[in-house]
N, C-alpha and C positions, 0 to 999 in steps of 0.2 A: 786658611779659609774653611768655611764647614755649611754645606746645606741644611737650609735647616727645613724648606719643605719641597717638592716637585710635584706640580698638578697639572694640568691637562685639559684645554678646553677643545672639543671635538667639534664646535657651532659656533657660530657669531655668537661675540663677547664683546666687555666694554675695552679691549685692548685692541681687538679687529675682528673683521667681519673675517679672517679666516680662525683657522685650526690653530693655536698656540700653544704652547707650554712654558708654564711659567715658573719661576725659580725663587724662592726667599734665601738668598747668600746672604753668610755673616762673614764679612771681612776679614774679622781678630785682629791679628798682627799687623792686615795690610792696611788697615784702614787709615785714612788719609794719604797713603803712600803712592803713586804714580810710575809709569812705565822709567822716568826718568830716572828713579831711587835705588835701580840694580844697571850696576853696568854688565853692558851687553845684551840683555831681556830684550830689547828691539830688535837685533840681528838676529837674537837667533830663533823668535817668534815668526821673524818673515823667510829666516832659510829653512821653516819645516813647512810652512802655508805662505809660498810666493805670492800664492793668488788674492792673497789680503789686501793687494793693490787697488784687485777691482770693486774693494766695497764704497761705496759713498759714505757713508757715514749719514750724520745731519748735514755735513758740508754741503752734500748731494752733489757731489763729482765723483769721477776718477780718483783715486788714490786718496780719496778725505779721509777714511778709518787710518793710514799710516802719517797722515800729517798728525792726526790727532796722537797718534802715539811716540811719534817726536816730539810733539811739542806737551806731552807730558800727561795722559789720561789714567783715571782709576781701575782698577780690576776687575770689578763688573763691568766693566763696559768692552773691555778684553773679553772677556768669557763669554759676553752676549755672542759678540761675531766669530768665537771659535765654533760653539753651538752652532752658528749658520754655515761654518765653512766645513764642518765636516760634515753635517749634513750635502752639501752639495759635492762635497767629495766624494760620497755616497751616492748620489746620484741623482739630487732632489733638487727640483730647483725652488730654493728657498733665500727668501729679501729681509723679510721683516724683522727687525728687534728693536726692541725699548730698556732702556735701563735708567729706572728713576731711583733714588733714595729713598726709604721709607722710614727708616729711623738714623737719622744723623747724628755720627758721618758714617758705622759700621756695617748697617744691616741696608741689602738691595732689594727692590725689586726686579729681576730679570725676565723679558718675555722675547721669543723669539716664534715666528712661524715654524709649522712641521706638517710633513706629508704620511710622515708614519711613525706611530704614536710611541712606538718603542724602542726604533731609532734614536728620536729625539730623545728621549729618556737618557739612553743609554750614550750621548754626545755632549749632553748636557753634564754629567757625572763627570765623564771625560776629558771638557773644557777644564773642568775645576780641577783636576789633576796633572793638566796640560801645562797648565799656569805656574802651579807648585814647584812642577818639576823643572819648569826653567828657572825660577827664581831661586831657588835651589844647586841649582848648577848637576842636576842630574840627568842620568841618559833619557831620551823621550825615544820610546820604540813605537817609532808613528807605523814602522808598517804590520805591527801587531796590530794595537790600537784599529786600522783601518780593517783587517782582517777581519777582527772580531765585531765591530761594527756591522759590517759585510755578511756576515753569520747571524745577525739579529736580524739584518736586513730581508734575508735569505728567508731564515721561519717564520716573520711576522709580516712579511709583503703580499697581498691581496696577490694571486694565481693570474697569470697574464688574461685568463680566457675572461674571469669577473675583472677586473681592471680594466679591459676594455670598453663592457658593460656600462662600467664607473665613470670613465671618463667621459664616454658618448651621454653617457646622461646626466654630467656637471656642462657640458656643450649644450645641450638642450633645452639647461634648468630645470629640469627633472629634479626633484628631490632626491637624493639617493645617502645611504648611509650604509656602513658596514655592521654588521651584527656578532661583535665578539671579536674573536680574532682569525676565525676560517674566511672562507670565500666566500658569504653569506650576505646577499646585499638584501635592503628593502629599499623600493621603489614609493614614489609617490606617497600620499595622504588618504587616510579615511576609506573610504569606498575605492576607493580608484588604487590601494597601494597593492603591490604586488613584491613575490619573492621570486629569488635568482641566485642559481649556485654555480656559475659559465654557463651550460646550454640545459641546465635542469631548474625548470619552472615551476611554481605553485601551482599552476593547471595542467602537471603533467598527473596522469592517475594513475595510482599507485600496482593495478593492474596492468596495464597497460608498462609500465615496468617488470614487472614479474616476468608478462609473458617474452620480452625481448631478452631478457637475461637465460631465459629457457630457449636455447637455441633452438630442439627439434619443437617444440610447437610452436617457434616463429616459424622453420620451415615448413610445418606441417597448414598453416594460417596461409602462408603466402604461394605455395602450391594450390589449396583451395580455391586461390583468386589470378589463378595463371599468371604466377610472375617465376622467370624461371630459378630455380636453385638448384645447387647441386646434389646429385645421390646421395643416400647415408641411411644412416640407424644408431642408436645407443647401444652402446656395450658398457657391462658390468665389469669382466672380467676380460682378461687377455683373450682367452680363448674367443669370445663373442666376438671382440674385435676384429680377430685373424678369420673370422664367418665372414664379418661384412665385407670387409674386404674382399675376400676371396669373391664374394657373389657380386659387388659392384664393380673390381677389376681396379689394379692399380695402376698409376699409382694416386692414392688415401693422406688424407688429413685427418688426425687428431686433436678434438677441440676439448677440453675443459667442458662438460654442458652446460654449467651455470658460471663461466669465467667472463672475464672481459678484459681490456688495456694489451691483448693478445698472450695472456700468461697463460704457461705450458701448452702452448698451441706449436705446435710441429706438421711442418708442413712436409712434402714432396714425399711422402714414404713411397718404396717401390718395389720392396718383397716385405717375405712375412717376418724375416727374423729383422729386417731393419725396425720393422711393427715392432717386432717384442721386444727391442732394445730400448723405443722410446714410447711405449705405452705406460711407465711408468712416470714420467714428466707430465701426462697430463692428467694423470691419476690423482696425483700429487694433490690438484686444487679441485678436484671433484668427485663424486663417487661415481661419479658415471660418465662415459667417455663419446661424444660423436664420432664418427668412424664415418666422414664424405669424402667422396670422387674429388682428386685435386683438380682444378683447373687452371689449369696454363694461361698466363697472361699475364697484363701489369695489375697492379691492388691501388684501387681507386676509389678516396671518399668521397660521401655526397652529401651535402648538407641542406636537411629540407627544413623549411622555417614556414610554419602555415601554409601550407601547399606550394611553395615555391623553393624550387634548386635557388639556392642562394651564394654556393661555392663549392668548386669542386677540386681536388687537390689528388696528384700521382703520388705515392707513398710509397719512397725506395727502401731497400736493406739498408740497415748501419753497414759502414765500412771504411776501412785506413788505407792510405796511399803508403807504401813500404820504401824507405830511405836506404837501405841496405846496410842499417845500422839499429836499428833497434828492434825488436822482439816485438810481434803485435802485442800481446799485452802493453808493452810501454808502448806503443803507438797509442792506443786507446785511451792510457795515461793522460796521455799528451793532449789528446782532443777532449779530451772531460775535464781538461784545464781551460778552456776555451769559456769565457764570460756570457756564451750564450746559450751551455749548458749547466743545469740543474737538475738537482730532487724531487721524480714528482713532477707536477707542474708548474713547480714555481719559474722555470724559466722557458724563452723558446723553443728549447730545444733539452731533450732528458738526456743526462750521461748515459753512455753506452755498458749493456749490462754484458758480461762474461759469464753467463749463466750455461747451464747443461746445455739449452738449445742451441745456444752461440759454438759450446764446445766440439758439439755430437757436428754441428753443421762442420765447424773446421775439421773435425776426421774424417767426414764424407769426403771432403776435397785436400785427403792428406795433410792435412794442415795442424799445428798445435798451438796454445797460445804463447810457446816458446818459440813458431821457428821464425825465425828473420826474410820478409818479405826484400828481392830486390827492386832497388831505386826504379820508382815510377809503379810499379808492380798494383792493380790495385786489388783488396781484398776486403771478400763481403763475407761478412759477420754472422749471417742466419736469412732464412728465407722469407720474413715475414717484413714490413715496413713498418710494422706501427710506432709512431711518434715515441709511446710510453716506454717504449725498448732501446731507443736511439735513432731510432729512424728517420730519416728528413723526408720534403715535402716539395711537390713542382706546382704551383699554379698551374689548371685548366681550366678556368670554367666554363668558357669562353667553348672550347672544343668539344662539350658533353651535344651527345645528340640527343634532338627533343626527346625521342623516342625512348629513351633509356632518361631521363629525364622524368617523363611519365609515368614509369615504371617507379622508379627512386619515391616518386612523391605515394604513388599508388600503396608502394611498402609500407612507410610512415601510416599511411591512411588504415591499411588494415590493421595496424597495429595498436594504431589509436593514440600514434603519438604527435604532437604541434611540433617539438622540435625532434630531430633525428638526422644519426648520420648512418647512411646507407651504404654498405662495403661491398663493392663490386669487382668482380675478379673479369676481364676480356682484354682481350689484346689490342682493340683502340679504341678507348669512350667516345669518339667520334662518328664509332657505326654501330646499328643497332646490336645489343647481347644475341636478340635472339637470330640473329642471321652469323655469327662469327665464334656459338660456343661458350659465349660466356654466362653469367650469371649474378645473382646476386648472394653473396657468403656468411653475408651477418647484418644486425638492425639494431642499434642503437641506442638507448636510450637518452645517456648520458653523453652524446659524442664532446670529444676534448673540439677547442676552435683554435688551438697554436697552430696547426697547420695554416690553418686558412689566411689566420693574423699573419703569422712569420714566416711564409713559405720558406724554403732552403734555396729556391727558383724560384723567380714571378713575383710580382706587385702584390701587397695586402691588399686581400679582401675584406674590408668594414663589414665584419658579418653581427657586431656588435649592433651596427645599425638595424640591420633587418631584425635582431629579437627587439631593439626598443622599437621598431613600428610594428612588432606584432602585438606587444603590450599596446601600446598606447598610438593606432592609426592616427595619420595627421587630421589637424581637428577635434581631438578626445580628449579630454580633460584627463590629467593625472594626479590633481588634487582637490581634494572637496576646499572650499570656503574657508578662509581663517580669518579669526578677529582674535588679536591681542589687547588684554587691558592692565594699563599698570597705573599708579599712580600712590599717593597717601592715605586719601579718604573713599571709601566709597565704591573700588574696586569689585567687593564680593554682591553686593547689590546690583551694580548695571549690568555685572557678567549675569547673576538670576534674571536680569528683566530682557538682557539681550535673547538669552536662553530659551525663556518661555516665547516669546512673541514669537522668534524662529521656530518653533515647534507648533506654534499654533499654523503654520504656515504648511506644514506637514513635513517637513524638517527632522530628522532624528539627530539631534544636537547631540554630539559630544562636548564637554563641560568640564572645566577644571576648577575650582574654587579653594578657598584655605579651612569651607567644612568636608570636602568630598570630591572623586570625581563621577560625576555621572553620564550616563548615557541613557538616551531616552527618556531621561526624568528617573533612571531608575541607578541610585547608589550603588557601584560599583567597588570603594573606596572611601571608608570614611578619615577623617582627617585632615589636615593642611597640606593640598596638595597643587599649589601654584608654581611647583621648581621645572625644570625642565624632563626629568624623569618621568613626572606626573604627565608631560606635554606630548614627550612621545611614547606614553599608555596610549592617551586618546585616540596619535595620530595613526596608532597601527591599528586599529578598530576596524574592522571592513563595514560595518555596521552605521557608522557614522555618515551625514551629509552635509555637515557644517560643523568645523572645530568652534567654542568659545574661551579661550584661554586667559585664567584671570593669571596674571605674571608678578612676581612679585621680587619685590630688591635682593633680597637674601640668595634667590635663584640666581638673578642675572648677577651679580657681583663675583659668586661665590664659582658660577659655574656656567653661565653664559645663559644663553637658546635655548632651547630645544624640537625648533623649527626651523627653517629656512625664509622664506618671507610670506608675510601676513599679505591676505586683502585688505585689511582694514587694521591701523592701529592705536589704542586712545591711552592719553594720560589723563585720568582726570583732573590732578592734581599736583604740587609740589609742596611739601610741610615739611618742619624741621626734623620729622620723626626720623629715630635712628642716626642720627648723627651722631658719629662716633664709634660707631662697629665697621668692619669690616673695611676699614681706609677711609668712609665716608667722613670729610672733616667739616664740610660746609653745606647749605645748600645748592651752591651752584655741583659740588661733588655729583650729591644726589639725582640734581638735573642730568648732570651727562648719562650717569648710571641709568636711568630711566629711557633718554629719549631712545637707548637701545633698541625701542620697541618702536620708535618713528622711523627710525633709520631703515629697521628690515622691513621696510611696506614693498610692495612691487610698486613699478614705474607707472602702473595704471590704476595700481588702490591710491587709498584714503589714509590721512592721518588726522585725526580726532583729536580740537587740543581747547584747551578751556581758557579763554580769552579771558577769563576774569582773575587768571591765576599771574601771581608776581613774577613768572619764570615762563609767559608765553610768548616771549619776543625770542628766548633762549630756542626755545621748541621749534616752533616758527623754525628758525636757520637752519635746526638740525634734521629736520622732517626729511621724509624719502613721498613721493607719490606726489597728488593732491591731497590739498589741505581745506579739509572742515571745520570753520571755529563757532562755538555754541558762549554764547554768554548770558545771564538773568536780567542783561536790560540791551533795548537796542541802542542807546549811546556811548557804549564801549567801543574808544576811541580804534582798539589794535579791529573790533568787529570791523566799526563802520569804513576803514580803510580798505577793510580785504571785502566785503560784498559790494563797494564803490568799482572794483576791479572785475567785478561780474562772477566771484567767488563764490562757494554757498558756508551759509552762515545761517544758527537757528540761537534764535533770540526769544525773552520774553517781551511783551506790551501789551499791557492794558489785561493782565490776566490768560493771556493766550499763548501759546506758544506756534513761533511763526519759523517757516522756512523760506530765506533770500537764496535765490540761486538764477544764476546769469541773471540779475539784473530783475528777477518777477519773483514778487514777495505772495505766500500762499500761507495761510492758516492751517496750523497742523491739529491742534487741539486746544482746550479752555484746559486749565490747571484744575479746575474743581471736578474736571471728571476723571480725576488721573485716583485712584485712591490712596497710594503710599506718598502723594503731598496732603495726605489729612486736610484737603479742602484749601491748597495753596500754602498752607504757612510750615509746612517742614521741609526748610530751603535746601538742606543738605541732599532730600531726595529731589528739588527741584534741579537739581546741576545733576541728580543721575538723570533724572527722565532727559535732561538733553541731549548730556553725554550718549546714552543706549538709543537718540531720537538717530543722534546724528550717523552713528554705526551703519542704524539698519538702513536707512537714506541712503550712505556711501554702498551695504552693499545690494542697491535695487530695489530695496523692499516697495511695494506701492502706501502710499500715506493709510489705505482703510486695512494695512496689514500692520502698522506702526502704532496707530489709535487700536485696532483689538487688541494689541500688546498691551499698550499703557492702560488702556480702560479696563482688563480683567486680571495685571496685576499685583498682588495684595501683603501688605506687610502681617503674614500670622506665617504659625511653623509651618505650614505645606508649601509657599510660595519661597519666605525669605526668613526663612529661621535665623533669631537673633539678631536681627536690626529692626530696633522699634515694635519690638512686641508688645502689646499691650493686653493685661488680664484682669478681669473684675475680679476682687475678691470683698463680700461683702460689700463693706461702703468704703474700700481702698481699690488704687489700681495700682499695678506693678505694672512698668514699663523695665522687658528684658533689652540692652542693647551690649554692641562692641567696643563703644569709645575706648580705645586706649592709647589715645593721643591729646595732645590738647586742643586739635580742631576736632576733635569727636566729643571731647565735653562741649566745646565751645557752640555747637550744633545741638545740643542737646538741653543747653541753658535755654538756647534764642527759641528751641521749640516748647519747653516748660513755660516760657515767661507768655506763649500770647495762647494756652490754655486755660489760666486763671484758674490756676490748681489753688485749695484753702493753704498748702503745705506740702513743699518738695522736700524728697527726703532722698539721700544718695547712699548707696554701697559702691564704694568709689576702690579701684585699686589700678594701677601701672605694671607692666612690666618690668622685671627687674631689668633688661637692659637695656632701658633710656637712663640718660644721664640725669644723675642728683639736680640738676637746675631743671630739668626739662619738670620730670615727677614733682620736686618745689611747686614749680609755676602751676600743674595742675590742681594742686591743693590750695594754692591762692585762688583758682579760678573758680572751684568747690564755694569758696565761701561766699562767690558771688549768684552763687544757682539754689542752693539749700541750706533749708532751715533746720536741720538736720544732716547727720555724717555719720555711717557705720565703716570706719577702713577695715578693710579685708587684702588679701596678699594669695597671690596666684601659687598654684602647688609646687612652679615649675620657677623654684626664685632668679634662674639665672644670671647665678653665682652672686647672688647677694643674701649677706645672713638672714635668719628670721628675725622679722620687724624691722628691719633697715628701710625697704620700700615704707612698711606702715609711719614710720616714726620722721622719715621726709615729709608725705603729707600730710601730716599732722602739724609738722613746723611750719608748711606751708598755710594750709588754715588761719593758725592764730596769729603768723604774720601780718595775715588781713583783718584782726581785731577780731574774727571768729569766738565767740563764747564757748570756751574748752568744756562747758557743759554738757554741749550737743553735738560733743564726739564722744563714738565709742571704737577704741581696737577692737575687732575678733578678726582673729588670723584667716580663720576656716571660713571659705566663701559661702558653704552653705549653710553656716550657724550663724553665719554674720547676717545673711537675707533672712532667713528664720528669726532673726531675733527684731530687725526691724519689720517682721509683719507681723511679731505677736506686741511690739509695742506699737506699732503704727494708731494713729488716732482718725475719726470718723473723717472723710474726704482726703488723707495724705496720698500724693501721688509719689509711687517710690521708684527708683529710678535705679538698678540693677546692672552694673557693668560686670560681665562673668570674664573668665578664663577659660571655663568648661558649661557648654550649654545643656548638657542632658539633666547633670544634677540639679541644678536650678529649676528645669522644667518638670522635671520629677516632683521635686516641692511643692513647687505650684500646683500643678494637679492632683497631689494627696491631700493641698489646704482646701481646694477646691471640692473636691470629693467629700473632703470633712465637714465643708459648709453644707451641700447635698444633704449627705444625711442629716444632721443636725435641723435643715427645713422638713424634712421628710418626718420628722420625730416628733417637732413642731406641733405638725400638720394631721397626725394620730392622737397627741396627746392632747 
């Protein structure tokens, strides 16, 4: 077997609305061959994955995936559920897979659900060597294999403190996505989105960090505002050190000044040469050393979230219980083999470090990390508790007294942080610090929340909860507005008209389109940019109040989403275009591919679908939300059945266009005040204006903010560059458009024929990758629109030779008895318009399908310029 691709969908896809990754396997050898073609392959596939029992399969029971494999299944379909099983071996719970044929009988499709993206990766590789090697009859080292897995799973797993974050806000519906491969989450849409890195926020200020990581002018801050903490001064040198102490009286703590996670923090000094002996450990990670009054007690974190104690947790030493057999060191071994210790923070709980401090503390109390504690014996590791060192954690929070509660939030406040964790040293958080000696030791910026989440003692605290109600208080929007739009024709058009109306609204629309993305009207991105990449540009915008997202096949096929779900979503269309790329083999293909964008509506939006189209009965089924359907006449049978049901539905009649909804029909606007229907008869914008009518309707707009939309939007380059531009030149006009489908000439014929041009004349070209029949059929449809033909060919042939496209539509043409007279090939788009406006004859209306729109408008405005002065010379002479 041999992969031949591995990709990755992180969003809703045409495969599923989750996370997938999907696999192109080439059979080779095995192709047509079955579990049943090796003997023993069935036993000894279920004596390394027993648990293969419990897949359903399609059966959908119990044990279906092993009947299937008795009674004889393909390879792919093996490797799909290996993929799922060692993932969940892993520790994921993952269902989904598919495995269809894509070229028969050798080459598959594989798709199976994943939780982390490089797990998957790395299981999926694995299935396919799993397989081999039993078929083969060689050793499978499943518990490498699972190890190593294990180790990808380890570096690339989101940090428990944002994974809680993640999950509480896939609970929510919150949007949330990961940023890369750190612990880096974004939140929500547009305005409302926000960042999270565990307990460090986009509104925490930068300041306001600094100053907590400078521990004496946190001290010196929170003494200012009478909160107690304890004695101290910075020392440079040893000697300074062995001052302050000597004047504050030991015994002394030495802190790092600029440290945190408690590195080279040494606690309980109690003369001077214990000082000189470990002044050097804290030296280590700073140039300047605090030198505070120790204080006696337990080490207590507080976790303040918006002014509110949110959790609070006792924070013991690391330490090993001694068996009278092994060496602490191997004790330590031992428990950092424990599955709820890691690296860092990627787990519960951080393995236990044997570092200097650990050392120095076991010499304090005789101890070395050779000698052998006796059975039951227990032994503490260093003075300090912090998590990052090894340390566990006791739920309290419950015990903290208001009063020191007060205090906790009051620290946060002077410091000027929302979230913070407050280190408190007293002997019972229960009674006030300042009656009992204690104090507060340190301020936070960054505090870790594995304590809180995984206490060592005591119930989780859902402190995950309380940062997403400080983001987003119940009641508060976390994502601006989204309208999706996909379909065949006419896409780039209703996203401009949806665009503009919303902004006339005071709206600053974010905008995707296949010229640009914009914001505010203002180009941000030129280019084709409807993929999902483009999507979540927009969506991280803080600037933005309403996404409009033109979505287009090649995105969603190739690569899913790149949203979560729409307010609002429209196809306007289904056309045969592109059939043929990308798996798409029919049109119903393309329907599925598309209603992607019906599906992800929320349960309270809108889905937008064009009752006049061959494939709205399909859409219909597959829709998600409420459904709005728009058609060009009120007797369209699928309309008149859905506003019969007290649905809303916008229709034309009698020149007007009307809105049905529960049952009371309202006049929205006359067609002849719309401008880009050129006074009713340019139909193809008549299905946008409804399409964009129905959008704004679904999302609240009021009708006199729908008509300023449609009454001041205009087909020239400032509004809707490149569809239907139209320019005087002399006693010719050039009409610039996009057609590069056969329903975009076909729209472009029915709008030529009720203009009563003297003489249509076309620069006609296709994309090279629509198929030979489709490009044909264009060229026969040419000869039913113009009396003239200049083929021209796009710069970008997509993988077809030069003149292959020209020389299809060419055959096309005179297939329809076309006069090969009045064709001419020019390859170059812009020599082939040039040539038809210097032969162009008085009144011909030429009719301009580009590739690239600048060039062409550049032309035009040098003929036009040329014309100018030429009047101007006139007009002297």
């Amino acid at each position: 077997m041999k992969i031949i691709s591995i990709k990755t969908f992180n969003g809703r896809n045409i495969y599923s609305h989750k996370p997938v990754i999907h696999m192109l396997l080439d059979l080779e050898e095995l192709s047509g061959k079955t579990t049943l073609d090796f003997i023993d392959f069935n036993n000894r596939l279920l004596s390394l994955f027993p648990n293969l029992i419990e897949h359903h399969c399609g059966i959908g029971k119990f044990g279906g995936f092993v009947e299937r494999i008795k009674e004889g299944t393909y390879f792919g379909h093996v490797v799909e559920h290996l993929i799922l099983e060692l993932q969940v071996i892993a520790g994921y719970e993952v269902f989904f897979g598919k495995t269809r044929v894509k070229e028969a009988p050798y080459i598959y499709n594989i798709v199976a659900e994943y939780e982390n993206e490089q797990v998957a990766i790395e299981c999926s590789k694995q299935a396919v060597n799993i397989v081999e090697s039993i078929i083969n009859d060689e050793n499978v080292e499943l518990d490498k294999i699972i190890d190593h897995i294990n180790r990808i799973k380890d570096r690339f797993e989101l940090g428990p403190s944002s994974k809680a974050i993640f999950l509480e806000a896939r609970k929510r519906g919150i949007p949330v996505r990961r940023l890369g491969n750190d612990s880096i989450l974004e939140l929500g849409y547009g305005k409302y989105s926000r960042l999270v890195q565990a307990a460090l926020t986009d509104s925490t200020s930068g300041i306001s960090i600094d100053i907590a990581c400078n521990k004496q002018i946190t001290k010196q801050l929170l003494m200012e505002n009478n909160i107690p903490i304890p004695h101290g001064d910075v020392a440079n040198t040893v000697d300074e050190a062995l001052d302050i102490a000597r004047f504050i009286g030991y015994p002394v703590v030495l802190k790092p000044l600029d440290g945190n996670q408690g590195k080279g923090v040494v606690l309980n000094i109690n003369s001077p040469e214990e000082l000189e002996d470990n002044y050097h450990i804290s030296a280590k990670h700073s140039r300047s050393v605090l030198v505070e009054r120790y204080i006696k007690g337990r080490d207590y974190r507080v976790l303040v979230v918006n002014d509110k104690v949110c959790a609070v947790a006792e924070r013991r030493a690391p330490e090993v219980v001694g068996d009278g057999i092994h060496t602490i060191r191997e004790l330590v071994d031992i428990e950092n083999k424990s599955d709820l210790r890691g690296y860092g923070h990627e787990k519960p709980q951080t393995k236990i470090k044997l570092d200097n401090v650990a050392l120095n503390y076991l010499g304090k109390n005789n101890l070395t990390e050779f000698s052998i504690p006796q059975a039951g014996q227990v032994v503490r590791l260093r003075e300090n508790g912090n998590i990052s060192t090894g340390g566990s954690a006791i739920e309290c929070t419950k015990l903290i007294h208001p009063d020191n509660a007060k205090l906790a939030v009051a620290a946060a406040k002077v410091i000027g942080l929302d979230i913070a964790g407050i280190d408190m040293a007293t002997e019972d958080i229960s009674k006030p610090i300042t009656q009992c000696g204690g104090a507060i030791i340190e301020v936070n910026a960054v505090p870790g929340l594995r304590m809180h989440l995984y206490p060592t003692i005591g119930n989780s605290i859902n402190v995950a909860s309380d940062i997403l109600d400080f983001f987003y208080p119940k009641g508060t929007p976390y994502s601006v507005p989204i309208v999706a739009i996909t379909g065949t024709n006419g896409k780039t058009t209703t996203t401009r008209l949806i665009s503009h109306s919303l902004s006339l609204s005071g709206n600053k629309v974010g905008m995707t389109t296949s010229s640009g993305i914009y914001i505010n009207n203002k180009c941000i991105l030129e280019g084709d940019n409807t993929g999902p990449l483009s999507t979540r540009n927009i969506l991280s915008s803080k600037e933005i109040d309403v996404a409009v997202l033109e979505v287009a096949r090649g995105g969603i096929v190739r690569k899913g989403l790149g949203y979560d779900l729409a307010d609002v979503g429209l196809v306007t269309n289904i056309g045969d275009d592109h059939i043929g790329l990308d798996g798409i083999e029919s049109i119903e293909d393309l329907a599925f591919a598309k209603s992607l964008v019906l599906e992800a509506v929320k349960s309270d939006g809108y889905s937008i679908i064009n009752a006049d189209d061959k494939m709205a009965e399909y859409l219909i089924d597959r829709a998600s939300g409420n459904i709005i359907l728009f058609s060009k006449t009120h007797e369209n049978a699928i309309l008149v059945k859905h506003i019969n049901e007290g649905k809303i539905g916008l229709f034309i009649e009698n020149g007007n266009i009307y809105i049905f909804d529960n049952f009371e029909k309202t006049k929205l606007i006359d067609l002849n005040s719309i401008p880009i229907t050129f006074n009713g008869i340019l139909e193809c914008n008549i299905e946008n204006v409804l399409a964009a009518s129905s959008v704004l309707y679904g999302l609240g707009e009021s009708l006199s903010a729908i008509r300023k939309g449609l009454n001041t939007f205009k087909s020239d380059l400032s509004m809707n560059p490149g569809r239907f531009n139209i320019f005087d030149l002399e006693n010719i006009k050039v009409m610039i458009d996009y057609g590069h489908n056969i329903g975009g000439y076909e729209e472009v014929g029915k709008f030529i024929s009720k203009l009563s041009v003297l003489r249509a004349v076309g620069v006609i070209g296709v994309p090279g990758d629509r198929t030979d029949e489709q490009i044909y059929n264009i060229g026969v449809k040419c000869a039913e629109i113009f009396s003239k033909v200049y083929i021209k060919e796009d710069s970008d042939l997509r993988g077809r030779a030069p003149g292959e496209v020209a020389n299809i539509l060419y055959n096309g043409l005179v297939s329809a008895n076309y006069n090969p007279d009045n064709i001419k090939i020019i390859l170059s788009e812009v020599d082939a318009l040039r040539t038809a406006i210097s032969e162009a004859k008085n009144g011909d209306f030429i009719t301009f399908f580009y590739e690239e729109l600048d060039p062409a408008i550049d032309l035009v405005n040098e003929l036009q310029k040329e014309q100018i002065n030429k009047s101007s010379m006139a007009l002297i002479s």
